[in-house]
N, C-alpha and C positions, 0 to 999 in steps of 0.2 A: 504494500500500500504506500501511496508516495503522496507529500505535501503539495498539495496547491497551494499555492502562496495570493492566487487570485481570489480563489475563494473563500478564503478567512480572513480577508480583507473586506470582499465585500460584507460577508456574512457577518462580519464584525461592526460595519458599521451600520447597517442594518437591526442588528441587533443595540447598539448602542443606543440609536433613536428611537427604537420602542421602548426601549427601558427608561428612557429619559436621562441616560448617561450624558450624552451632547446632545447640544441643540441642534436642528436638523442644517440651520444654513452652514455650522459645523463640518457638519455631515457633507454636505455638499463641498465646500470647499477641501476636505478630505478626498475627494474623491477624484476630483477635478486634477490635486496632484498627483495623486496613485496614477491618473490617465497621463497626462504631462511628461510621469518617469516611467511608463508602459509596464506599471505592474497591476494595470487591472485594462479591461478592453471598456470599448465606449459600449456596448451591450450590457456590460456591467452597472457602467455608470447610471444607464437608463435604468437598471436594475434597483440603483439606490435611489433614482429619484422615484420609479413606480411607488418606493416602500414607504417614503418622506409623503409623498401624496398621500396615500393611504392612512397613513399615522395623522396627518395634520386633517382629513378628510374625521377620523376615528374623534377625535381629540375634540373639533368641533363640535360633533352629534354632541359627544359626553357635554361639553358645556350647554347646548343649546335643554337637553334633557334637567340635567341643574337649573338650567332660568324656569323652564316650564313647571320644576317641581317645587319651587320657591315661590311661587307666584300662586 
């Protein structure tokens, strides 16, 4: 079995910004250099923003759910 070094990269930061580790524009510019030094593909990259969408998409509803149930 052999290391990807692409993939635990992304998977890392991906994972970073669901947990709330870093903040996602974080996130992004991480990743923007990972592409820059060609240790991750622009496929990837797309990969981390799909996830950033997603989370900030997630992260909403939850607020929007909080105003409704305060109110």
């Amino acid at each position: 079995m052999s290391f990807d070094l692409s993939e635990f990269l992304t998977e890392g930061l991906i994972s970073s910004v669901n947990n709330g580790l870093i903040p996602s524009d974080l996130a992004t510019v991480y990743a923007g250099n990972y592409l820059a030094k060609s240790l991750i593909t622009q496929a990837q990259v797309a990969q981390v923003s799909d996830a950033i969408t997603a989370y900030k998409a997630a992260q909403a509803a939850a607020d929007q759910k909080a105003t409704d149930q305060a109110q």
